[in-house]
C-alpha positions as CSV (number, residue, x, y, z in Angstrom):
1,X,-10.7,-10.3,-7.7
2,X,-10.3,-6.7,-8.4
3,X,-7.7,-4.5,-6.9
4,X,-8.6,-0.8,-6.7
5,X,-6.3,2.1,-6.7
6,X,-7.9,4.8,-4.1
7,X,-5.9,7.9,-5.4
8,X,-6.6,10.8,-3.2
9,X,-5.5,14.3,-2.5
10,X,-5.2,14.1,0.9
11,X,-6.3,16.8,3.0
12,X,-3.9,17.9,5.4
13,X,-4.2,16.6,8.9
14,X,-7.7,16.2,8.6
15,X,-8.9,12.5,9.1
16,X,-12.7,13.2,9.3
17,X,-12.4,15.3,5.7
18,X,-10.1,12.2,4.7
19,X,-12.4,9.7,5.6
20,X,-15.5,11.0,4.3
21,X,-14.3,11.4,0.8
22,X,-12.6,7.8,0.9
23,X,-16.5,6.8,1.9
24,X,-17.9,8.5,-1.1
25,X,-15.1,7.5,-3.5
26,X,-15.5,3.9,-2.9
27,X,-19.4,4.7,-3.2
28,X,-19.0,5.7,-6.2
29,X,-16.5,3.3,-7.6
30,X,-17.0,-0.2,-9.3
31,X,-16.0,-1.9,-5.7
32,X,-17.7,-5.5,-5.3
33,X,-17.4,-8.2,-2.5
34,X,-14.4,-9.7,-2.1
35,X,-12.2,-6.8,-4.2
36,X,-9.4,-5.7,-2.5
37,X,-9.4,-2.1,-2.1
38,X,-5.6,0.1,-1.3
39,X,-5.2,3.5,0.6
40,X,-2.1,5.3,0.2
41,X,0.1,5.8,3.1
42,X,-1.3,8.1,6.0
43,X,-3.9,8.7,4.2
44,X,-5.9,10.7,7.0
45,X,-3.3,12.7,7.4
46,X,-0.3,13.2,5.3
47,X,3.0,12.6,5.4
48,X,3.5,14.7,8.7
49,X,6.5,14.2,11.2
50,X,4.3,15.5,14.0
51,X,2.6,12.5,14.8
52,X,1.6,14.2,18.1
53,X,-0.9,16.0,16.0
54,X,-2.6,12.8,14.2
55,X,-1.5,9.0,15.9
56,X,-4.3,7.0,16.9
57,X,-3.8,3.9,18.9
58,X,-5.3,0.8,16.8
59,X,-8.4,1.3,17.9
60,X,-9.0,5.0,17.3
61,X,-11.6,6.6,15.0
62,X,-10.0,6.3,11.9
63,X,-9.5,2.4,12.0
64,X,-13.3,1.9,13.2
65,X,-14.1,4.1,10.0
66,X,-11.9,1.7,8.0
67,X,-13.5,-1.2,9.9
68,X,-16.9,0.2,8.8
69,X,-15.6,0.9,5.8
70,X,-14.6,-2.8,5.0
71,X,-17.5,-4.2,6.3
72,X,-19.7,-2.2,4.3
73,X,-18.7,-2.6,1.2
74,X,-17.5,-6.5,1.6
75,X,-13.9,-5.6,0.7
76,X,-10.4,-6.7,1.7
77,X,-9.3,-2.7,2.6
78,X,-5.1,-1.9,3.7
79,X,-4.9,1.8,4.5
80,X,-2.0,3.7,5.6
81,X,-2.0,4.9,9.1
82,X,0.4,7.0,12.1
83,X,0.1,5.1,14.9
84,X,0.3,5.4,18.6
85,X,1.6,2.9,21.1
86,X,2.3,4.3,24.0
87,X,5.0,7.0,23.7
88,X,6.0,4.9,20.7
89,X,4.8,5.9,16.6
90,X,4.8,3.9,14.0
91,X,4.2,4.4,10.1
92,X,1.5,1.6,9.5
93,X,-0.3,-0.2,6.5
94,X,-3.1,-2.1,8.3
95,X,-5.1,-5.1,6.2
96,X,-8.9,-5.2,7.1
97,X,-11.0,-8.0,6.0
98,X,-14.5,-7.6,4.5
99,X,-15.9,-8.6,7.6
100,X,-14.2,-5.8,9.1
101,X,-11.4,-7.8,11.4
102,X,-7.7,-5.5,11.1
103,X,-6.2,-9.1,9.8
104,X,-2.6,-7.6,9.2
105,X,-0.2,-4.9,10.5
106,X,2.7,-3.9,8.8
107,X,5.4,-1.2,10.0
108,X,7.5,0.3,7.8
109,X,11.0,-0.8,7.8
110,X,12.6,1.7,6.1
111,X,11.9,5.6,7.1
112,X,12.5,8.1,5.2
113,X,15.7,9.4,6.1
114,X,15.6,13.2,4.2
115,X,12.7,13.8,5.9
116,X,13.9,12.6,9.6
117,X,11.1,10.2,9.8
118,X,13.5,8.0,12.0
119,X,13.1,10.7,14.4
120,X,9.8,10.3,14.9
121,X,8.2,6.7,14.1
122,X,9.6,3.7,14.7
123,X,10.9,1.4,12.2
124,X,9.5,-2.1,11.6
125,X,12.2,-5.3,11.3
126,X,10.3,-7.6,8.9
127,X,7.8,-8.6,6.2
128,X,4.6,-9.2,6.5
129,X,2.3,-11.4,4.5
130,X,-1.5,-11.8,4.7
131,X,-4.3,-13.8,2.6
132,X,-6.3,-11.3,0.6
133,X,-8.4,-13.8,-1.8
134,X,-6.6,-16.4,-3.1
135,X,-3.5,-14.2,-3.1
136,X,-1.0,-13.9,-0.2
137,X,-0.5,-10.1,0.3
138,X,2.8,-8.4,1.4
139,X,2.2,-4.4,1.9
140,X,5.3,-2.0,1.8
141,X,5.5,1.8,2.4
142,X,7.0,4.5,0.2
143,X,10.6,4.9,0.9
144,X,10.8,1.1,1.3
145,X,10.2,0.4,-2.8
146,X,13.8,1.1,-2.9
147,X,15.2,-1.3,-0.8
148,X,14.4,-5.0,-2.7
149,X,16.1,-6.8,0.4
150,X,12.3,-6.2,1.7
151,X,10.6,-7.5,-1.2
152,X,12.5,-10.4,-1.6
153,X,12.3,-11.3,1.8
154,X,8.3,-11.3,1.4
155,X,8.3,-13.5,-1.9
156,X,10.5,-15.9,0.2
157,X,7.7,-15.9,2.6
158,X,5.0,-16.6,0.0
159,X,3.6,-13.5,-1.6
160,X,2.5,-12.8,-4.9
161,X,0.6,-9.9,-4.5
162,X,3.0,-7.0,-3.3
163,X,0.8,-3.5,-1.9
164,X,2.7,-0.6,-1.9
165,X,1.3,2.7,-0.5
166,X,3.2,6.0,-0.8
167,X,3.6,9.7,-0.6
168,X,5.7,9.8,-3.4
169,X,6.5,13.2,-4.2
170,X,6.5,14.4,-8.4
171,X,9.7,15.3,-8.4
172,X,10.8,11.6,-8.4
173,X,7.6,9.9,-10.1
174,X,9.1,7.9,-12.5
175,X,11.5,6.2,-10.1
176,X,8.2,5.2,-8.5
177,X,6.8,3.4,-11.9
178,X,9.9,2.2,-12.4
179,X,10.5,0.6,-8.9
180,X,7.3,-0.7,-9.2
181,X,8.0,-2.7,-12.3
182,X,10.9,-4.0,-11.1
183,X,9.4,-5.8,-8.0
184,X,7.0,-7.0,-10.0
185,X,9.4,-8.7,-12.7
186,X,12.1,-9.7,-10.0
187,X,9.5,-11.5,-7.6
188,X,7.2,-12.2,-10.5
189,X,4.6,-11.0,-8.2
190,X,1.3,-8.7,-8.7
191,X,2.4,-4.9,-7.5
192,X,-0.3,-2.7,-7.0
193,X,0.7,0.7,-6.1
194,X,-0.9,3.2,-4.5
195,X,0.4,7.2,-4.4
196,X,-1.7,10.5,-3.1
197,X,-2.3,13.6,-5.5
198,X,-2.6,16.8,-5.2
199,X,0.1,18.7,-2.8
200,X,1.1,19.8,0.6
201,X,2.9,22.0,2.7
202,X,6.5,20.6,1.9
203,X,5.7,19.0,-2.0
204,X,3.6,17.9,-4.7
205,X,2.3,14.5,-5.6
206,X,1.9,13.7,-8.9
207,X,-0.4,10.2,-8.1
208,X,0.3,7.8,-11.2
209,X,-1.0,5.1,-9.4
210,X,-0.5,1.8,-11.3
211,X,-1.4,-1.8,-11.5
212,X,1.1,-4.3,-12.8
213,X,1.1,-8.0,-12.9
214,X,3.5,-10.8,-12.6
215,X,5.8,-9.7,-16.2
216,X,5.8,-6.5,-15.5
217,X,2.9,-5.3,-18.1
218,X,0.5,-2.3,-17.0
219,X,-3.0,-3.1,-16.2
220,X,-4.4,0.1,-15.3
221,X,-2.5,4.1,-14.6
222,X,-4.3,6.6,-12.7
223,X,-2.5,10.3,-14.3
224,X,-2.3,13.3,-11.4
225,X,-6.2,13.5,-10.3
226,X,-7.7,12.4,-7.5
227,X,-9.5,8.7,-8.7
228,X,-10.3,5.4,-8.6
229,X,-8.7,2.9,-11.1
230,X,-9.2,-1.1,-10.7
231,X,-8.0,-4.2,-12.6
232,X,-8.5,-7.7,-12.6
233,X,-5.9,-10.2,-11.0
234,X,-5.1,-13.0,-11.8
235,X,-3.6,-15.9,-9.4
236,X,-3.8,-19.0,-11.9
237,X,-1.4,-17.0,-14.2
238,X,0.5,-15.8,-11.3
239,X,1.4,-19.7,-11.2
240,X,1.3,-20.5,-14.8
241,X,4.2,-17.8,-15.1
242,X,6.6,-18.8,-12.2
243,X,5.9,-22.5,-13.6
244,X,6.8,-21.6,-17.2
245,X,10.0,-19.3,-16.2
246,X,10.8,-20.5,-12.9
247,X,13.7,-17.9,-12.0
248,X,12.7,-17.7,-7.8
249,X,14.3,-21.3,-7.8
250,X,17.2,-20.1,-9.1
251,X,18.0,-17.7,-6.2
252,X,21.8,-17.8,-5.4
253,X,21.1,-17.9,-1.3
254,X,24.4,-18.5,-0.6
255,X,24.7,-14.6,-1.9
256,X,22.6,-13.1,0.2
């Protein structure tokens, strides 16, 4: 299974625009059935704290296009969504299958406090994990890569493939990388990370988008464009590796 990195520049608060060039980016990519293909968070909007302006309940437009979109291509697709229930928001990465079923919802547990994102979307209390493949798939969002509680908590669970979709601004882009490589060595886990490009009203993304697996070595690194970049993973050394240096049965749970 592949996983591919969709690294956009993400118009602002315009989900059709959005859409449309996620359609001909995985068009144009190297996507096959069964590849498991990331979004970064909100993607059809932006990291905006007027979700007034862009929520859609779980069946809106956008998550039919991503339905389509998974269907189409015979992918396993997680995209980053603002949500609406009710009178109640939520910061979203949402798993569709590649028969197009939403399979997995996961709210973001940690919001971005400088930004007041408490304020505005309500915050998730758990992990999630999903099958994509033969991998068990926990997603994350942004601000939560720097809480490893989280992380943890999903490995526990039975992940080995951690998602993590962002609008991670350039001004702190190499905590991102870092962070990233750190899940992956701690859990011993896949960590596929997915960031936007490209800029907004309040900052600028530089992407770096990066695929790492289980011992923390680079697969593939988007730079600051708008791409696609994909890699091969690998579950059967995913367990080879946590067989041969088995440090998760070492955990100390009486610490935690």
């Amino acid at each position: 299974m592949n996983a591919l990195c969709i690294q956009l520049d993400i118009a602002w608060n315009d989900p059709q625009s959005n859409c449309r060039t996620i359609a001909d980016m995985l068009e144009n990519s190297n996507a096959r059935p069964g590849d498991f293909a990331i979004l970064p968070e909100m993607f059809s909007s932006g990291f905006t704290m007027d979700p007034d302006t862009c929520a859609e309940p779980p069946d809106g437009p956008t998550s039919i296009f991503l339905s389509e979109t998974a269907r189409q291509f015979g992918v396993y697709l997680l995209a980053g969504l603002a949500s609406r229930y009710g009178e109640t928001f939520r910061n979203e990465a949402v798993l569709f299958n590649p028969d197009g079923s939403p399979t997995a919802r996961y709210w973001k547990t940690h919001p971005f406090s400088p930004a007041g994102e408490g304020d505005h979307y309500a915050p998730g209390d758990k992990a999630v994990v999903a099958p994509v493949g033969n991998f068990q798939m926990a997603p994350a969002i942004c601000y939560d890569l720097r809480f490893p509680e989280l992380f943890r908590s999903a490995t526990a669970a039975g992940a080995n493939l951690i998602a993590v979709i962002a609008n991670w601004p350039e001004k702190r882009s190499d905590h991102w990388t870092h962070l990233l490589r750190a899940r992956a060595i701690e859990n011993q886990a896949c960590v596929v990370g997915v960031n936007r490009c490209g800029r907004d009203p309040n900052h600028r993304y530089a992407g770096r988008s990066i695929i790492i697996d289980q011992q923390g070595n680079t697969l593939a690194e988007a730079k600051t464009d708008q791409c696609v970049i994909s890699a091969p993973l690998d579950i059967k050394a995913v367990h080879r590796w946590r067989e041969e240096f088995p440090a998760l049965g070492d955990i100390r749970k009486d610490l935690q």
